[in-house]
N, C-alpha and C positions, 0 to 999 in steps of 0.2 A: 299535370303536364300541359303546355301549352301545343297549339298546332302553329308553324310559322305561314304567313299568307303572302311572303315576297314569292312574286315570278322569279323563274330564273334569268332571265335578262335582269332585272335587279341588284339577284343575286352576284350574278357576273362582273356587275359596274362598281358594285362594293370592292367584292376582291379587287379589282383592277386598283382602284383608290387605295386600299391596303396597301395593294404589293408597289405604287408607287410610294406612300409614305412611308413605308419600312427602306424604301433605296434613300429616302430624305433623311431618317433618322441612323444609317450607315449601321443597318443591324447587318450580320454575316450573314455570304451567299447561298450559307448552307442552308442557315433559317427562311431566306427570301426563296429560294430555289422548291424548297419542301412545302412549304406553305404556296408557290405556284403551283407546282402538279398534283400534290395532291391535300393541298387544303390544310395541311397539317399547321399547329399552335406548337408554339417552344416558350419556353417559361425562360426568365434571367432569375441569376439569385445571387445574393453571397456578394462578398464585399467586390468581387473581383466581375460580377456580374456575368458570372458562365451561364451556358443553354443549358438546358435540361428539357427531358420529357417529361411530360405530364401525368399525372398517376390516373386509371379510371375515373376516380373520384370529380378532380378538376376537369375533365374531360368533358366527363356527363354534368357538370356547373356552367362551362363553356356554351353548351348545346342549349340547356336550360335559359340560359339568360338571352343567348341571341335569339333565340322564339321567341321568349317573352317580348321583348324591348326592339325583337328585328333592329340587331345591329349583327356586324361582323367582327366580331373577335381577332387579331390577326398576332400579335404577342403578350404576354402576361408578366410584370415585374414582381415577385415575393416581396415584400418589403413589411418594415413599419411602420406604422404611424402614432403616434403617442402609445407608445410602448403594445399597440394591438399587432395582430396577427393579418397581415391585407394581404389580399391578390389586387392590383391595379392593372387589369383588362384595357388593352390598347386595342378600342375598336373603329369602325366607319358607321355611319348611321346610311339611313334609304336614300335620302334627302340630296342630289348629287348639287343642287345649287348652297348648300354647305363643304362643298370640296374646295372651293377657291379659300375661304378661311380656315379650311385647316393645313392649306399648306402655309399660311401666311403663319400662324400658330406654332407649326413644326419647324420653321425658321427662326424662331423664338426659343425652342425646346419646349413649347409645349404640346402636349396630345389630349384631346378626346379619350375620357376611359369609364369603366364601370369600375369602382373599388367594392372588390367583397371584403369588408372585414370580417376574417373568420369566428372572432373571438367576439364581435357586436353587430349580428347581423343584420340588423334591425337598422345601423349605422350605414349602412351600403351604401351607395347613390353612385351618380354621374358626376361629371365635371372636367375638368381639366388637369392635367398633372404636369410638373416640369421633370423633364431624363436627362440623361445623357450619356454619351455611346461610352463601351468599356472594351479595355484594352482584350479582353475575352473575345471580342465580336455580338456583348449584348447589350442590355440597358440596366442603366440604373436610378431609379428615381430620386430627383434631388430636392423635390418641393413640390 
């Protein structure tokens, strides 16, 4: 288990960058709203890209990796990627003179994310991912 070392002023500037990139990428107000008061993660899934809650398990993954990597987690797409099993973690990093490029990014449909592949963990990393919003009110990753 890692300790995370962000101040909360940090921690605060992230969310804020979050919960503007989640109003850029026209996720629902239920998701933006839940994740402002009280911090909460919704997952998209399924062809049709509905929310869903998260099961303990991804929860305490969430928690996990933003200690690790101090980043801020803010929604999570299920998806695949060459037939594996992914979570694509749409997070903010610390770094706030990185905010003007990822709005430029999210203008593009792309996001800043951590992918866990479930099924090749070892395969995980960062990068960039292209979305785009579903008639559900979530995301769905298109590349």
């Amino acid at each position: 288990m890692f300790e995370s070392t962000l101040t909360a002023e940090t921690r605060e500037m992230m969310e804020r960058e979050a919960i503007r990139l989640m109003r850029m990428l026209r996720l629902d107000d239920f998701v933006i709203n839940n994740f402002a008061r009280k911090g909460e993660v919704f997952m998209s899934s399924g062809a049709m890209g509905g929310i869903y809650d998260l099961d303990d398990k991804l929860k305490n993954a969430v928690k996990d990796i933003e200690t690790e990597h101090e980043v801020r987690i803010f929604h999570i797409i299920e998806n695949q990627v060459f037939g594996m099993h992914c979570y694509s973690m749409l997070c903010v990093c610390k770094y706030p003179e990185e905010y003007g490029m990822n709005e430029e990014d999210v203008k593009d449909g792309y996001v800043f994310s951590y992918v866990l592949n479930v099924d090749a963990p070892d395969c995980s990393e960062f990068g960039s991912i292209v979305v785009s919003p579903t008639i559900a009110g979530g995301l769905r990753r298109i590349g």
